[in-house]
TIFIKE-89469 format. One record per residue (C-alpha): y, z, x; residue number from 1; chain. Coordinates in steps of 0.001 Angstrom, whole numbers, plus 524288, in hexadecimal, padded with zeros to 5 digits. Layout:
TIFIKE-89469
<pt><py>Y</py><pz>Z</pz><px>X</px><num>NUM</num><chaine>A</chaine></pt>
...
//
This chain:
TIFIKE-89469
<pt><py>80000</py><pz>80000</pz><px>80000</px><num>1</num><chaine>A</chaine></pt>
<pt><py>80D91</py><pz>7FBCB</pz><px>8053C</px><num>2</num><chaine>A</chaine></pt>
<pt><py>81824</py><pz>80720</pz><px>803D8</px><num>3</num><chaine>A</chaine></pt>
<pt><py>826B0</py><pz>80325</pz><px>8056A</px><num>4</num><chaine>A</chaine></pt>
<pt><py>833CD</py><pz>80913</pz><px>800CB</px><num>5</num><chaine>A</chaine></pt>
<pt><py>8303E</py><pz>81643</pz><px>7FEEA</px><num>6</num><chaine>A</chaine></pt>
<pt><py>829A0</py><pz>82093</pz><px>805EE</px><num>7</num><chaine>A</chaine></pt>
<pt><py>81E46</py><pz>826B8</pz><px>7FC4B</px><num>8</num><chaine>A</chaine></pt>
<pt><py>818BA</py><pz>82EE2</pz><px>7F79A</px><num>9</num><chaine>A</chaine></pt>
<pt><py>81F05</py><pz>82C2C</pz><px>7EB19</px><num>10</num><chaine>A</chaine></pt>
<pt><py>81A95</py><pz>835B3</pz><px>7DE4F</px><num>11</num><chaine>A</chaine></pt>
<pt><py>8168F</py><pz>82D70</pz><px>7D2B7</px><num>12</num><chaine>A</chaine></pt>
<pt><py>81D1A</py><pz>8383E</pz><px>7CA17</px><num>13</num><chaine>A</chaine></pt>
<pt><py>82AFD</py><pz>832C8</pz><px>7CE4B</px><num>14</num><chaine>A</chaine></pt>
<pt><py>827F9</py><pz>824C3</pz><px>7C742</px><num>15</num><chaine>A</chaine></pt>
<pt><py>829AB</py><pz>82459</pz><px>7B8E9</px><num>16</num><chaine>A</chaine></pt>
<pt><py>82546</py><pz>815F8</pz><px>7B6F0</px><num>17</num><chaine>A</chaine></pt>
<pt><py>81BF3</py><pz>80DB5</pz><px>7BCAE</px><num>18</num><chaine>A</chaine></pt>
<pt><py>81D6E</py><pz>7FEA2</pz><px>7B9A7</px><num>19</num><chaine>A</chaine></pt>
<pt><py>8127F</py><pz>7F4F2</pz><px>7BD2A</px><num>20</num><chaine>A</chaine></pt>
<pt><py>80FE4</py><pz>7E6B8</pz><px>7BD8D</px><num>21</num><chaine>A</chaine></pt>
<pt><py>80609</py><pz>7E35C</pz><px>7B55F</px><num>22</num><chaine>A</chaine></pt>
<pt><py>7FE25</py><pz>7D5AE</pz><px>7BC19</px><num>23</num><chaine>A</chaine></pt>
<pt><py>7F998</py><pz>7D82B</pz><px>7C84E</px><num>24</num><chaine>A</chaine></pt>
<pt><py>7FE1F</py><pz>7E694</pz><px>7C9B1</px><num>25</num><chaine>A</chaine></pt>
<pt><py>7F897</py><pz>7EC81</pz><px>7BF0A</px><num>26</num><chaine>A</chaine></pt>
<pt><py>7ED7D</py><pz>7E3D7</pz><px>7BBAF</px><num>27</num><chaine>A</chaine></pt>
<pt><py>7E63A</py><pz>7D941</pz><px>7C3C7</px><num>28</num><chaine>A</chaine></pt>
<pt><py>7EABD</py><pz>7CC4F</pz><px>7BDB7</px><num>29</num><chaine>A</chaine></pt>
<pt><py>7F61D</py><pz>7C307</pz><px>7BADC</px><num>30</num><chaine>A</chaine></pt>
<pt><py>7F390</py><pz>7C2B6</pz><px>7AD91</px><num>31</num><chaine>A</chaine></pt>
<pt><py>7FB05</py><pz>7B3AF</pz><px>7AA6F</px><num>32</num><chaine>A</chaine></pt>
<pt><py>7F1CB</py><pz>7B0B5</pz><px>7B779</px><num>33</num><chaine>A</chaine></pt>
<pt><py>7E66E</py><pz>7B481</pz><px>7AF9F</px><num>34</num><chaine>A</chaine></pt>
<pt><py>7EACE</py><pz>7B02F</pz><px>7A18A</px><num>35</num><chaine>A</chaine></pt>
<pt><py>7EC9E</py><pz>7A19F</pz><px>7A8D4</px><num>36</num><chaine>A</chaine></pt>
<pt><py>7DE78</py><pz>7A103</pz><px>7AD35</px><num>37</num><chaine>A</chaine></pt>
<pt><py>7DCD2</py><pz>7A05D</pz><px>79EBB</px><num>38</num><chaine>A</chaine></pt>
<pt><py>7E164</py><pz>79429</pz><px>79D91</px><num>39</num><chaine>A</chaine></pt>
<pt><py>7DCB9</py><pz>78E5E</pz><px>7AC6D</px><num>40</num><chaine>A</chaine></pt>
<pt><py>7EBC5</py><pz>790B4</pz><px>7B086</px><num>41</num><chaine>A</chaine></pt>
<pt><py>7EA5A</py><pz>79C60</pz><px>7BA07</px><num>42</num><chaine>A</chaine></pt>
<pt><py>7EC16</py><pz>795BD</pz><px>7C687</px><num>43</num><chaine>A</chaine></pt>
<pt><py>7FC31</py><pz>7900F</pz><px>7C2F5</px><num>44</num><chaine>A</chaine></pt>
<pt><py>7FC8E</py><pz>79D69</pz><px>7BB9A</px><num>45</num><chaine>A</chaine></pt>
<pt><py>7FA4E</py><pz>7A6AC</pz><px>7C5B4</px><num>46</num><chaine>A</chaine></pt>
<pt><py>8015B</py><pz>79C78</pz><px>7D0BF</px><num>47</num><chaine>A</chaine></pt>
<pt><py>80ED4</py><pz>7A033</pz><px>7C9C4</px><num>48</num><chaine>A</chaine></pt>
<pt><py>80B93</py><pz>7AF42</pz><px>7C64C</px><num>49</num><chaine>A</chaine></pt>
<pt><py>808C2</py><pz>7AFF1</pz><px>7D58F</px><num>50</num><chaine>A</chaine></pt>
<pt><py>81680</py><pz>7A93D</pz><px>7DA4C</px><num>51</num><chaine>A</chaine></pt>
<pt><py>81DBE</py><pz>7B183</pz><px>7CF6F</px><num>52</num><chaine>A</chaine></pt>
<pt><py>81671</py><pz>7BDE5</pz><px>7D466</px><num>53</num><chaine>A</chaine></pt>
<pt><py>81A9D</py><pz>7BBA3</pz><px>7E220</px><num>54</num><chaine>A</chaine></pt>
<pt><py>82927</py><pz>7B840</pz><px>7DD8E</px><num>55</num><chaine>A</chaine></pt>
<pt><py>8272D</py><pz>7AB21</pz><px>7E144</px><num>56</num><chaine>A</chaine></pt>
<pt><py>82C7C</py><pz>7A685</pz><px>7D2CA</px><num>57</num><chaine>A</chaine></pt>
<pt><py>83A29</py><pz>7AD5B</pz><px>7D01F</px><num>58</num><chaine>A</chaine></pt>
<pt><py>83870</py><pz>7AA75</pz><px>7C11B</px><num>59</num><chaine>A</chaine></pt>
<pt><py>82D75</py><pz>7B418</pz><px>7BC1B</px><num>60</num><chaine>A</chaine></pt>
<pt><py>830D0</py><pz>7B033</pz><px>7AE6D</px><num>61</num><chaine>A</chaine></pt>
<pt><py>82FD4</py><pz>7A343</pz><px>7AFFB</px><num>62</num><chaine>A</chaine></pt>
<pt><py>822BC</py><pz>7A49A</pz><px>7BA0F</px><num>63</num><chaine>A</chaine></pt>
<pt><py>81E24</py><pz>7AE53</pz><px>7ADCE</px><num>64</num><chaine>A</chaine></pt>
<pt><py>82159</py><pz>7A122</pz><px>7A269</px><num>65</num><chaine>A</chaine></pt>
<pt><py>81B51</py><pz>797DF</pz><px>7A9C9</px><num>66</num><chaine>A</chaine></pt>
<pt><py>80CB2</py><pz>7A0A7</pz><px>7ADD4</px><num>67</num><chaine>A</chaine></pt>
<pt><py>80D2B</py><pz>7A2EB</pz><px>79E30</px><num>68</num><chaine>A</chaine></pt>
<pt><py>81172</py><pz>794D8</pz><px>7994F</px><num>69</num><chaine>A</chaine></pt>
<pt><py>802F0</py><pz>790E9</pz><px>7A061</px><num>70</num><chaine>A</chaine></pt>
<pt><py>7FB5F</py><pz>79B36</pz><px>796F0</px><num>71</num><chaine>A</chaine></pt>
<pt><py>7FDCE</py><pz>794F7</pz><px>78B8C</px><num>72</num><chaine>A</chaine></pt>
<pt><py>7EFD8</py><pz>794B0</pz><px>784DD</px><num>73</num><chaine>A</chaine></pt>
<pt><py>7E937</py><pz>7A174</pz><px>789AE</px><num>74</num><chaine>A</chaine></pt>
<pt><py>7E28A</py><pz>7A7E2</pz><px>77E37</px><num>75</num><chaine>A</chaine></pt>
<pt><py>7E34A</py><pz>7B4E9</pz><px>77AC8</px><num>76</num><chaine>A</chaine></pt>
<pt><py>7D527</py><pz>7B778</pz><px>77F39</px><num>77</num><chaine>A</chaine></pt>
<pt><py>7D85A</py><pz>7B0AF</pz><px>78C18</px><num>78</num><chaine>A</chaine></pt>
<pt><py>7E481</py><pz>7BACD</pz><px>78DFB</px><num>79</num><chaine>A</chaine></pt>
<pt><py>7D7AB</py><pz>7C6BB</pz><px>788EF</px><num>80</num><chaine>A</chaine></pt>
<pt><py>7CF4C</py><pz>7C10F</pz><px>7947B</px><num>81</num><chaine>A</chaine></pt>
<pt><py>7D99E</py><pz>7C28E</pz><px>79E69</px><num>82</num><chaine>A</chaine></pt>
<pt><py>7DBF9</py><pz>7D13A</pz><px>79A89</px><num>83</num><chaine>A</chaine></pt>
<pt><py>7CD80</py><pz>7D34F</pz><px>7995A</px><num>84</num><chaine>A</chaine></pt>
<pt><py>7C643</py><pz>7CCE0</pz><px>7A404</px><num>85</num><chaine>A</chaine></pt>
<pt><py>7D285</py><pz>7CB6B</pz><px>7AF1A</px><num>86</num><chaine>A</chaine></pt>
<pt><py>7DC60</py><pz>7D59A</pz><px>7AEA1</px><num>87</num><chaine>A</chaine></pt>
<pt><py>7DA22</py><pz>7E29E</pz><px>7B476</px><num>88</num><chaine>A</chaine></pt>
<pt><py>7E0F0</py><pz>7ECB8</pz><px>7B8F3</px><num>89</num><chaine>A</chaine></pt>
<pt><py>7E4AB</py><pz>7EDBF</pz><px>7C621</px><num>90</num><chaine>A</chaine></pt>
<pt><py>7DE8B</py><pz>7FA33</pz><px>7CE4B</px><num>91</num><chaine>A</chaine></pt>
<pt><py>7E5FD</py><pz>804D6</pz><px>7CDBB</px><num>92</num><chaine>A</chaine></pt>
<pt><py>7ECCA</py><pz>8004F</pz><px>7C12C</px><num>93</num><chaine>A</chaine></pt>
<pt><py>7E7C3</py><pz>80BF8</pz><px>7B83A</px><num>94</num><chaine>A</chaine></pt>
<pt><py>7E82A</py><pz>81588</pz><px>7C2C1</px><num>95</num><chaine>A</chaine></pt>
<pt><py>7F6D8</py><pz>81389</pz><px>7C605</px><num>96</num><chaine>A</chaine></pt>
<pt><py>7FBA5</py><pz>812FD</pz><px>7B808</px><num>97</num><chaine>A</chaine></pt>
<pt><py>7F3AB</py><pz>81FB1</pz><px>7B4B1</px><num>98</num><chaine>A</chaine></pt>
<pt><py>7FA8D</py><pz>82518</pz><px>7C14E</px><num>99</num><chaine>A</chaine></pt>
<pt><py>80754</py><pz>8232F</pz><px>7BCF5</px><num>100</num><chaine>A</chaine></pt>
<pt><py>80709</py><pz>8268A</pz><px>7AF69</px><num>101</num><chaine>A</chaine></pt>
<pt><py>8009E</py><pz>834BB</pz><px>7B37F</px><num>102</num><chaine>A</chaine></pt>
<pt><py>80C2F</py><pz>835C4</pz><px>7BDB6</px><num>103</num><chaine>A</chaine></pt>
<pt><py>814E0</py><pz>8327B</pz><px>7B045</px><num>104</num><chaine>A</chaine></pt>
<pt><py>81972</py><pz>825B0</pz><px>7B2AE</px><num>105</num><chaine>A</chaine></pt>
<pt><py>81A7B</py><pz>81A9E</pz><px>7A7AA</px><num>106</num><chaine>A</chaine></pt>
<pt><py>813BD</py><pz>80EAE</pz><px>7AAC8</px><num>107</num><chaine>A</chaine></pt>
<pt><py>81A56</py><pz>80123</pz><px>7A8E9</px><num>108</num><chaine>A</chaine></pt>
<pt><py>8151E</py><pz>7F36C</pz><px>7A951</px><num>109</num><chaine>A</chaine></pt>
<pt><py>81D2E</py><pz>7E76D</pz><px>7AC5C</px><num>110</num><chaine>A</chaine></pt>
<pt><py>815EB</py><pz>7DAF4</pz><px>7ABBA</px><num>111</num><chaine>A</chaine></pt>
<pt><py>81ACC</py><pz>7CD56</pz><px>7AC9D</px><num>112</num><chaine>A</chaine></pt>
<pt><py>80CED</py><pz>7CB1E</pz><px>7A724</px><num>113</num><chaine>A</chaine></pt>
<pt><py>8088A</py><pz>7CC2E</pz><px>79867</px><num>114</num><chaine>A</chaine></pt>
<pt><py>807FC</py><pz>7D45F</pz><px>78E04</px><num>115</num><chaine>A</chaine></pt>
<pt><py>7FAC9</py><pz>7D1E4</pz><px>78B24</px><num>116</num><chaine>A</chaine></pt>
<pt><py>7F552</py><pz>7D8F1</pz><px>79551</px><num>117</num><chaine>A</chaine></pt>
<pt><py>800C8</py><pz>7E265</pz><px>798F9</px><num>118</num><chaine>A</chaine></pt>
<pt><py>7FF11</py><pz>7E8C4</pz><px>78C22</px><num>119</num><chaine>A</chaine></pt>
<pt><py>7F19E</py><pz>7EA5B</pz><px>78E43</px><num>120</num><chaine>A</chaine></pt>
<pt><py>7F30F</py><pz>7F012</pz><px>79C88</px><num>121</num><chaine>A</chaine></pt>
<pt><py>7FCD0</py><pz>7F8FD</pz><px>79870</px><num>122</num><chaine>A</chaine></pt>
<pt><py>7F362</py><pz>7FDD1</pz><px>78D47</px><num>123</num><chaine>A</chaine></pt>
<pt><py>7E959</py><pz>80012</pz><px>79826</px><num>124</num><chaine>A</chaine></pt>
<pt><py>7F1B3</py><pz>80837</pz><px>7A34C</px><num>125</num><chaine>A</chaine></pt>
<pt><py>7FB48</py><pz>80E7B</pz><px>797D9</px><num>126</num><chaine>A</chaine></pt>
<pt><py>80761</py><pz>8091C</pz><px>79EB9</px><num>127</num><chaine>A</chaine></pt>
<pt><py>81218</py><pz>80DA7</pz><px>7960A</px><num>128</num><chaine>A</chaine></pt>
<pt><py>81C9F</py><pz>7FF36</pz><px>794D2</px><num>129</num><chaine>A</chaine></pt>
<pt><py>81A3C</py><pz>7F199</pz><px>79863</px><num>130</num><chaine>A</chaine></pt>
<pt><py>820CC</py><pz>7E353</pz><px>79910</px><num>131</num><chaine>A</chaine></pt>
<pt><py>81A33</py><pz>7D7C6</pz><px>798DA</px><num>132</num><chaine>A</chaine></pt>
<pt><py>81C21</py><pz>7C97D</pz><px>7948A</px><num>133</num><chaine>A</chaine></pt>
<pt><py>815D7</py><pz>7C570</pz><px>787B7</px><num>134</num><chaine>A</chaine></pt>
<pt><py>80C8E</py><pz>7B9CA</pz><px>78716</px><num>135</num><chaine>A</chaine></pt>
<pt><py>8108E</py><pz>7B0AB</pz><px>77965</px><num>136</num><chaine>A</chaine></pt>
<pt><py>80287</py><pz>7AD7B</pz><px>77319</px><num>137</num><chaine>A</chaine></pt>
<pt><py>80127</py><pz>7A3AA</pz><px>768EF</px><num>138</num><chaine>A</chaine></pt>
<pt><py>7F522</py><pz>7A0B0</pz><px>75E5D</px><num>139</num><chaine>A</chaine></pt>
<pt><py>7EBA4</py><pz>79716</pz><px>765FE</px><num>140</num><chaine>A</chaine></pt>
<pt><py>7DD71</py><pz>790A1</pz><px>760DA</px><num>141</num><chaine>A</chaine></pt>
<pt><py>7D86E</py><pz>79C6D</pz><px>768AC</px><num>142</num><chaine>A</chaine></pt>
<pt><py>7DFD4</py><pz>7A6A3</pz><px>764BF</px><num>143</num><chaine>A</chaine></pt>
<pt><py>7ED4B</py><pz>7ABA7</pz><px>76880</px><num>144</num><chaine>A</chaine></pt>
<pt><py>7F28C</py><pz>7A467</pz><px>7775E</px><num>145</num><chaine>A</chaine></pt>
<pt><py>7FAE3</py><pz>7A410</pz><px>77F88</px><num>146</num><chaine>A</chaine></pt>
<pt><py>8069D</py><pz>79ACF</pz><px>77D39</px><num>147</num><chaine>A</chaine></pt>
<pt><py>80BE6</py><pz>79B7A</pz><px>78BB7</px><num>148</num><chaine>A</chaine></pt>
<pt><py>81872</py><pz>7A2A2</pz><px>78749</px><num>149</num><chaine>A</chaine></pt>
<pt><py>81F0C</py><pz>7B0A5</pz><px>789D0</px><num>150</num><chaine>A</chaine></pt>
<pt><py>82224</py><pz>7B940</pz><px>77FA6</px><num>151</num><chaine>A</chaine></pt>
<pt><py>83086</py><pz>7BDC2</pz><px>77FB2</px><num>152</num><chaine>A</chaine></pt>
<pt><py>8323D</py><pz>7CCF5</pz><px>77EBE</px><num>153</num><chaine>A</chaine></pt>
<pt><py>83C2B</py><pz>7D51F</pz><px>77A16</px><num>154</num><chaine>A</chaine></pt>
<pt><py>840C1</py><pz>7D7C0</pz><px>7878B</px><num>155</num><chaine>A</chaine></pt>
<pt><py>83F85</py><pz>7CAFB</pz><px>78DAB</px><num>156</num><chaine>A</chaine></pt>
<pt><py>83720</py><pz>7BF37</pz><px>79033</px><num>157</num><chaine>A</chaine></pt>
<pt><py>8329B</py><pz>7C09B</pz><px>79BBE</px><num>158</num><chaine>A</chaine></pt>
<pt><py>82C34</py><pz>7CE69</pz><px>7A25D</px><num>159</num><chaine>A</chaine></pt>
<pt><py>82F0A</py><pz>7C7B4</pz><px>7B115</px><num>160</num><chaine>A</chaine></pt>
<pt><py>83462</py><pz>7D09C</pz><px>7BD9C</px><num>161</num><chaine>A</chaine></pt>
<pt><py>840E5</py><pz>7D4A6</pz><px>7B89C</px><num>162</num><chaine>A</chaine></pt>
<pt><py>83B83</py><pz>7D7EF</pz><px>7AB21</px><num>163</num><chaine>A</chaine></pt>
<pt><py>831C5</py><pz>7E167</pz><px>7B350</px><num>164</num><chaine>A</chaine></pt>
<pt><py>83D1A</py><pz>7E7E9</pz><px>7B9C7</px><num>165</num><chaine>A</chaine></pt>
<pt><py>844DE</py><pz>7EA88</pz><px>7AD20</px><num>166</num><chaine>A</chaine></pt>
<pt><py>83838</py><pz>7EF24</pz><px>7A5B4</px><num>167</num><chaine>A</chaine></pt>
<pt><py>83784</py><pz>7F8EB</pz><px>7B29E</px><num>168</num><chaine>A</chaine></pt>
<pt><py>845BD</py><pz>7FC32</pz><px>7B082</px><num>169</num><chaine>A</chaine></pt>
<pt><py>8450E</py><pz>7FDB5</pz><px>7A14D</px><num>170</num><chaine>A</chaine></pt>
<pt><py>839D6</py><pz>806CF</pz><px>7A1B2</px><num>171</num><chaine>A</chaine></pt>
<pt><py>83F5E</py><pz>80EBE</pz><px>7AC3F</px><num>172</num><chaine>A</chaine></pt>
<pt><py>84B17</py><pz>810BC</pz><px>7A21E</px><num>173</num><chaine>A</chaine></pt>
<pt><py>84381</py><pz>81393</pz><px>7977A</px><num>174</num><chaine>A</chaine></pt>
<pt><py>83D78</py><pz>81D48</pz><px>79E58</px><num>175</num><chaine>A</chaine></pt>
<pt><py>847F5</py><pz>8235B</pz><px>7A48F</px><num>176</num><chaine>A</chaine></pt>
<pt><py>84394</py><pz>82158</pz><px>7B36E</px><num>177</num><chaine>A</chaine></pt>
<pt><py>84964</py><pz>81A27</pz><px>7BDEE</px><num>178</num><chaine>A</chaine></pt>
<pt><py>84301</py><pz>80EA6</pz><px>7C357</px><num>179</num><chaine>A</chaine></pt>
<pt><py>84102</py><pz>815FA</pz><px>7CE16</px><num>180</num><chaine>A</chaine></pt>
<pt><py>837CD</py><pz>81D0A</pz><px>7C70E</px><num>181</num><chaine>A</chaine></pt>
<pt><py>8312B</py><pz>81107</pz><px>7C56C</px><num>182</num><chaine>A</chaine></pt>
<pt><py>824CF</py><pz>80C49</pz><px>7CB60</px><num>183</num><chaine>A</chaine></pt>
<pt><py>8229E</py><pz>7FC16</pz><px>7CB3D</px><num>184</num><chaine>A</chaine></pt>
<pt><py>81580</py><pz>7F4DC</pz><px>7CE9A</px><num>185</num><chaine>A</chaine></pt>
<pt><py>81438</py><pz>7E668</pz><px>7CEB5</px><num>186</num><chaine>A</chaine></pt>
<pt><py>80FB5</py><pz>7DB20</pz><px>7D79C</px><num>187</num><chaine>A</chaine></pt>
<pt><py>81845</py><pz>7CFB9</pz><px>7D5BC</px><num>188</num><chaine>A</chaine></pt>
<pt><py>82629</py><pz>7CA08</pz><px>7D722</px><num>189</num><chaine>A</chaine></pt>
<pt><py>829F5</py><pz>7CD25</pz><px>7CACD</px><num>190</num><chaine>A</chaine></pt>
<pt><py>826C4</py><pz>7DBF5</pz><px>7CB2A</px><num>191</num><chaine>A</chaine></pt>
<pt><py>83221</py><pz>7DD26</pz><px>7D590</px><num>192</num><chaine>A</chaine></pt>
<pt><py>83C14</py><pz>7DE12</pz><px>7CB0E</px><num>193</num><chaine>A</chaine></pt>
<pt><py>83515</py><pz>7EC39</pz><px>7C70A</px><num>194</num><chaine>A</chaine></pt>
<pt><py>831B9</py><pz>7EF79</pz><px>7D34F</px><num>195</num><chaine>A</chaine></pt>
<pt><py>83D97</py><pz>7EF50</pz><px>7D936</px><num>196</num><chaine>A</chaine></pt>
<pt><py>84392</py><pz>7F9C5</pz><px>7CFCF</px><num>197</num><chaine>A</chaine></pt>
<pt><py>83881</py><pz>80294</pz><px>7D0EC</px><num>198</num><chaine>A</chaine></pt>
<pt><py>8377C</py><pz>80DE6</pz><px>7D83E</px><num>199</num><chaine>A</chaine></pt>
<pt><py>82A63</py><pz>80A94</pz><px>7DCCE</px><num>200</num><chaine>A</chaine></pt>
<pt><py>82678</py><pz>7FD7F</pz><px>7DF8C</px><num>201</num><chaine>A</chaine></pt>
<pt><py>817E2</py><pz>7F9D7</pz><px>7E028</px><num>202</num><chaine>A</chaine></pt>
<pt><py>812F2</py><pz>7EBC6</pz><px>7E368</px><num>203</num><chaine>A</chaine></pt>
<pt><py>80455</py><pz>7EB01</pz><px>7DEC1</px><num>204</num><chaine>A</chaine></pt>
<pt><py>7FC6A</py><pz>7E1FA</pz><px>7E798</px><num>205</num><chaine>A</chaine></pt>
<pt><py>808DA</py><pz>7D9D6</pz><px>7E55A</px><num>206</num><chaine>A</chaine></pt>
<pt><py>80FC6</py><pz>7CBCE</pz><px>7EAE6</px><num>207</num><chaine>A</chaine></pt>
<pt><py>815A1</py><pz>7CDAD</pz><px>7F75E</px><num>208</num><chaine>A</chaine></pt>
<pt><py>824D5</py><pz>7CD8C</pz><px>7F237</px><num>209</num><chaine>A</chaine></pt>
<pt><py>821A6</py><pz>7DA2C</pz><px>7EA15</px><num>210</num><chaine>A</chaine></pt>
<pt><py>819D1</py><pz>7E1FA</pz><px>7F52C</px><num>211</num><chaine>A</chaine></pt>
<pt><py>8258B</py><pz>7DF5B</pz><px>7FC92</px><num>212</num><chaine>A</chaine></pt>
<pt><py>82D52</py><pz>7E353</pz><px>7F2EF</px><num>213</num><chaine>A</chaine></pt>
<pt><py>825E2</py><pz>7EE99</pz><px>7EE4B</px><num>214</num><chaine>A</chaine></pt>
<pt><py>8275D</py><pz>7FE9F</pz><px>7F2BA</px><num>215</num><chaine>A</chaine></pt>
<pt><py>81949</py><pz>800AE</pz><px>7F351</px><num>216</num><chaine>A</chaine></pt>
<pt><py>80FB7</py><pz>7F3AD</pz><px>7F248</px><num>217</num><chaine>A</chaine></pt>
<pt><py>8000C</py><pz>7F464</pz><px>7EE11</px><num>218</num><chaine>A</chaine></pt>
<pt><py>7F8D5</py><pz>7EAB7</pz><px>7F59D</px><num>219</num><chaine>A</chaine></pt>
<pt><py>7EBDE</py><pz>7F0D7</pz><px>7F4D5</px><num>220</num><chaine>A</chaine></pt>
<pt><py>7E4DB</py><pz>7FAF8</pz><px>7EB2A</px><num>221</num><chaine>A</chaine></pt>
<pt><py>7E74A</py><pz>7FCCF</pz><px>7DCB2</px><num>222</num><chaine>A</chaine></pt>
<pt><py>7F486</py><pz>80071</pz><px>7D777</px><num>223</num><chaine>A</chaine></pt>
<pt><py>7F173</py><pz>80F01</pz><px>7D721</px><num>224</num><chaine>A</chaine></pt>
<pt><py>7F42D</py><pz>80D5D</pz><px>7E535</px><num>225</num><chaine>A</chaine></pt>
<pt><py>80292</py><pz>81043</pz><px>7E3FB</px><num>226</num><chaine>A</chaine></pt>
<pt><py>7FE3A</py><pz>81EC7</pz><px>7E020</px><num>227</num><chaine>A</chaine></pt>
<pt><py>7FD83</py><pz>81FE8</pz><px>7EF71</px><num>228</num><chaine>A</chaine></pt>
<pt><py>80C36</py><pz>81F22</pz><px>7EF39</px><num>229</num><chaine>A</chaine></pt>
<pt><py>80E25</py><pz>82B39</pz><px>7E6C6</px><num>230</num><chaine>A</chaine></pt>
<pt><py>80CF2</py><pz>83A08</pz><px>7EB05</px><num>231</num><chaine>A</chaine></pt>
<pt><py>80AFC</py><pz>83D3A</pz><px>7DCA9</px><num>232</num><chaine>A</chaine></pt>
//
């Protein structure tokens, strides 16, 4: 584990919030990787989530539009398959969460991933808020599919890098913490935005520009790791 910008041991009682990435940080997939396979479109899928996730493409949004625009056609059962036979949590996962919650800290999700599963991950850790992008479905011969559009929410279209950052901020308010109180865990470009107003900063396994980036980076071992960091 790489340590940089502060000298621990930390105690995990002086965080209030811990916010995590949800694909690749807190479970093992890329889900729009995974929902392409579906439809034999993985390979230009997962080409364009990798050069977003190392900041190579400035416009998430846009990146995010044009992965979705190629799903147009997966089947509800195809999305149940992914959840079912691909996506697991990473190591650690459970073990962290449960962690923080008994040191008293709320747990927050911030995906630029989907609904679909986020809901379902945060029913299976208990993390307490989440925001993630909503996938528009349509009636097919097969059932309900997807139509290759985004969902707009009340707070936005989009749930890119900045959106992360103010979800980080707005849940620090709401809580009555500073963002210093703030833990943030994530493994691409556009968890930066969060990261950088956290207290803690924690790249999992991440792209170069975020370990760089990062005040304590995870490049082997589960995430329960970081409870190295903390006296207590």
């Amino acid at each position: 584990m790489d340590i940089q910008g502060f000298t621990p041991p930390l105690n995990l009682r002086d965080f209030k919030l811990i916010a995590f990435d949800m694909d690749s940080t807190l479970i093992n997939i890329e889900c729009v990787d995974e929902i392409a396979d579906a439809v034999g479109r993985k390979a230009e899928v997962s080409a364009i989530t990798e050069a977003a996730m190392r900041g190579e493409i400035a416009d998430y949004k846009d990146s995010l539009r044009r992965r979705v625009a190629l799903l147009r056609g997966v089947t509800g059962a195809d999305m149940e398959r992914v959840y079912s036979e691909r996506l697991r949590l990473n190591p650690g996962a459970a073990e962290l969460v449960a962690a923080c919650k008994a040191a008293g800290l709320k747990v927050l999700l911030v995906s630029g991933g989907f609904t679909f599963f986020s809901d379902r991950v945060c029913e299976r850790l208990g993390i307490d808020f989440s925001r993630a992008n909503v996938l528009e479905v349509e009636p097919g011969p097969k059932g309900d599919q997807l139509t290759g559009r985004l969902v707009d929410q009340p707070w936005g279209d989009i749930c890119d890098g900045d959106e992360k950052r103010r979800m980080v901020l707005s849940t620090c308010a709401d809580l009555g913490i500073a963002p210093s109180q703030c833990i943030a865990m994530g493994d691409g470009a556009n968890d930066l935005p969060m990261m950088g107003v956290a207290g803690l900063s924690v790249a999992y396994h991440a792209k170069p520009a975020v370990r760089a980036k990062a005040m304590v980076a995870i490049n082997e071992g589960g995430l329960d790791s970081l409870l190295s960091v903390f006296s207590g």
